[in-house]
C-alpha positions in Angstrom: 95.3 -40.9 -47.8 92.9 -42.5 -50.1 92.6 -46.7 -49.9 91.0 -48.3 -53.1 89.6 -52.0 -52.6 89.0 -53.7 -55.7 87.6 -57.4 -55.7 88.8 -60.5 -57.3 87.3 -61.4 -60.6 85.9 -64.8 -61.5 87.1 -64.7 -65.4 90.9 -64.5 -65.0 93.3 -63.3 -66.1 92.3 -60.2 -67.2 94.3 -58.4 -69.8 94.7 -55.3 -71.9 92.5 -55.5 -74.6 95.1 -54.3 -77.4 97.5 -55.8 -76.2 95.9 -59.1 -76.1 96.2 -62.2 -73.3 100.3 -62.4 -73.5 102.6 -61.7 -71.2 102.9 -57.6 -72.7 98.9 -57.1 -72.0 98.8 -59.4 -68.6 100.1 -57.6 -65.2 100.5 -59.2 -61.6 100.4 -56.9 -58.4 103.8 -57.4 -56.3 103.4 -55.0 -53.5 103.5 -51.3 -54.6 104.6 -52.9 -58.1 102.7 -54.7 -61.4 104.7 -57.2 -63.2 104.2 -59.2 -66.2 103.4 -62.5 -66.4 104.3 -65.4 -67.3 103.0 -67.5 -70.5 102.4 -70.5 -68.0 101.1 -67.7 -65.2 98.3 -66.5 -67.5 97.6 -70.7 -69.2 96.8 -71.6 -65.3 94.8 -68.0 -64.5 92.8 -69.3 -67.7 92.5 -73.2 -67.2 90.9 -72.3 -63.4 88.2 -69.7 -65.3 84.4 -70.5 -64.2 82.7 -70.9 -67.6 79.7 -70.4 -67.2 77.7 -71.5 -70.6 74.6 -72.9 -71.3 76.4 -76.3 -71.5 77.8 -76.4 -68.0 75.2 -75.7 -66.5 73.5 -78.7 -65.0 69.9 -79.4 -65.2 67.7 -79.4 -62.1 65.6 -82.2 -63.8 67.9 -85.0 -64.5 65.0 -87.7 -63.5 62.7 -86.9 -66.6 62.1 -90.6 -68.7 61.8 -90.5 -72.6 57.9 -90.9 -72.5 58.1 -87.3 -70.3 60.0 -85.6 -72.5 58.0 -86.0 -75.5 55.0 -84.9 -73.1 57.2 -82.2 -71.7 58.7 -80.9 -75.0 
């Protein structure tokens, strides 16, 4: 007997690429069985995604005046 372990993601849901992120490309485990999902499964999977973009990242200088940044930059 052979036992796989696969870890959870942190960019869900993830999807068949041809198929696209709809409920024909995106599968849910049920036990020994995959389902599809839902249209409102996969909008919640993909409203809970960590995006991690230059934007969101916070700065770890947040004190910095006007007078240093024209020094700094």
């Amino acid at each position: 007997m052979i036992k796989v372990l696969v870890s959870s993601g942190l960019e869900k849901p993830y999807y068949i690429k041809s198929k696209g992120m709809f409920p024909s490309g995106c599968y849910i485990r049920m036990g020994t069985s995959s389902q599809p999902m839902t249209t409102a499964m996969i909008d919640e999977l993909y409203a809970k995604r960590i995006h991690t973009r230059l934007r969101n990242i916070p700065s770890p200088r947040q004190d910095l005046k006007s007078a240093q940044l024209k020094i700094y930059y």
